[in-house]
C-alpha positions in Angstrom: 9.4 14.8 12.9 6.3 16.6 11.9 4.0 16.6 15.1 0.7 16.7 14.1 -0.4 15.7 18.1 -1.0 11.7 17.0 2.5 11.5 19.1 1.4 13.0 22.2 -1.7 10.9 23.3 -4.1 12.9 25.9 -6.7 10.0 28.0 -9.5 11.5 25.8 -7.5 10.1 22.4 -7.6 6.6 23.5 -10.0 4.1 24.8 -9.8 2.7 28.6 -7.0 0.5 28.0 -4.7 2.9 26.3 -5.4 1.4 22.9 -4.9 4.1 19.8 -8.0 3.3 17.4 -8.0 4.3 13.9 -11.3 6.4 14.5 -9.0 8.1 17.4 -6.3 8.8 14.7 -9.0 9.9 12.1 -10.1 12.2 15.2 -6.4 13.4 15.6 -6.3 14.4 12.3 -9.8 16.2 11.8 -9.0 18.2 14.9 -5.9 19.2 13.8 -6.0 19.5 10.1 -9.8 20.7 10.0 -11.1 18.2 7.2 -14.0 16.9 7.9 -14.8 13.5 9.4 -15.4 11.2 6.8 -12.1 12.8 4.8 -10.0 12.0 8.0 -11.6 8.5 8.6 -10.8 8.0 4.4 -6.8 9.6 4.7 -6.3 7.3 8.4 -7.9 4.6 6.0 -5.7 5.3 2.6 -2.4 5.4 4.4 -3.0 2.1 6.1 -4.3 0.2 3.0 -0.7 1.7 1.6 1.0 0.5 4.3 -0.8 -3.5 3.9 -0.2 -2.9 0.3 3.6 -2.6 0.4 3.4 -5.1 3.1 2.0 -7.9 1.3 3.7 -7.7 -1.9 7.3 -8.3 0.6 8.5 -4.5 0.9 9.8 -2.8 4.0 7.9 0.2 5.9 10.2 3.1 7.0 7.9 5.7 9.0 10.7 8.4 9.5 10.8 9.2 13.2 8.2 6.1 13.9 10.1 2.9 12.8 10.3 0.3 10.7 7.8 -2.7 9.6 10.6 -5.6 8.6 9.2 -8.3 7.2 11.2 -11.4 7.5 11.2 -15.2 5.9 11.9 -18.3 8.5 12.7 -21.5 7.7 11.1 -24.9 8.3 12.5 -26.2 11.4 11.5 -28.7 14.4 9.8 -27.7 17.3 8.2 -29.7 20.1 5.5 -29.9 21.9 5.6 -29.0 25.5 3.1 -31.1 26.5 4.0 -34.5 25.1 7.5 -34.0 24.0 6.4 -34.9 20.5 8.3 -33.7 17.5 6.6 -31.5 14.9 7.5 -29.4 11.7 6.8 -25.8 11.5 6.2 -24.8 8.2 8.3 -22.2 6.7 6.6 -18.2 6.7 6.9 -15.0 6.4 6.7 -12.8 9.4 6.4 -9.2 10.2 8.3 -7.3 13.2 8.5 -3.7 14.2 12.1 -1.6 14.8 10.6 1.4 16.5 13.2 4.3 15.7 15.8 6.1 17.4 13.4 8.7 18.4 10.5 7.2 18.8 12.8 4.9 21.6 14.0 7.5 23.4 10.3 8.7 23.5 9.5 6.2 25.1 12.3 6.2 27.3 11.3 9.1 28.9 7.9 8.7 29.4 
């Protein structure tokens, strides 16, 4: 996997809470890459709007080395409230989960 440094997080690439921003990514990549800061902000902003794209018209998102944005249909079934015990539908939907790859685990694994 190309390492451009977005994988390896120093405390001055994220906010207090450990939260990657797109303006720290767009940072990332200016620092890295040299272009300026509006053409980072614009690539970090171009490869997200890709990524939404292909979501939202139902395809997959393989990152190599990342993971994988699946998106998934579920049926209409039954649930219950847990308050009152009261039988309700849930519509069908679509929803979206996250595979994180092999690497990208093992990453993780070790800290």
């Amino acid at each position: 996997m190309a390492d451009l440094g977005i994988a390896r997080l120093n405390n001055k690439d994220s906010d207090a809470n450990g939260t990657l921003t797109r303006a720290d990514l767009a940072d990332v990549v200016h620092r890295k890459l040299g272009l300026s800061r509006a053409e980072s902000a614009g690539l970090v902003e171009r490869v997200l709007h890709h990524m939404c794209n292909a979501l939202s018209e139902g395809k997959n998102v393989k990152v190599s080395g990342f993971g994988t944005f699946i998106l998934r249909d579920k049926g209409q079934r039954i649930g219950r409230n847990p308050k009152t015990g009261v039988e309700v539908p849930i519509a069908p939907r679509r929803v979206m989960t996250f595979r994180a790859s092999q690497i990208m685990r093992d990453r993780i694994a070790k800290g």
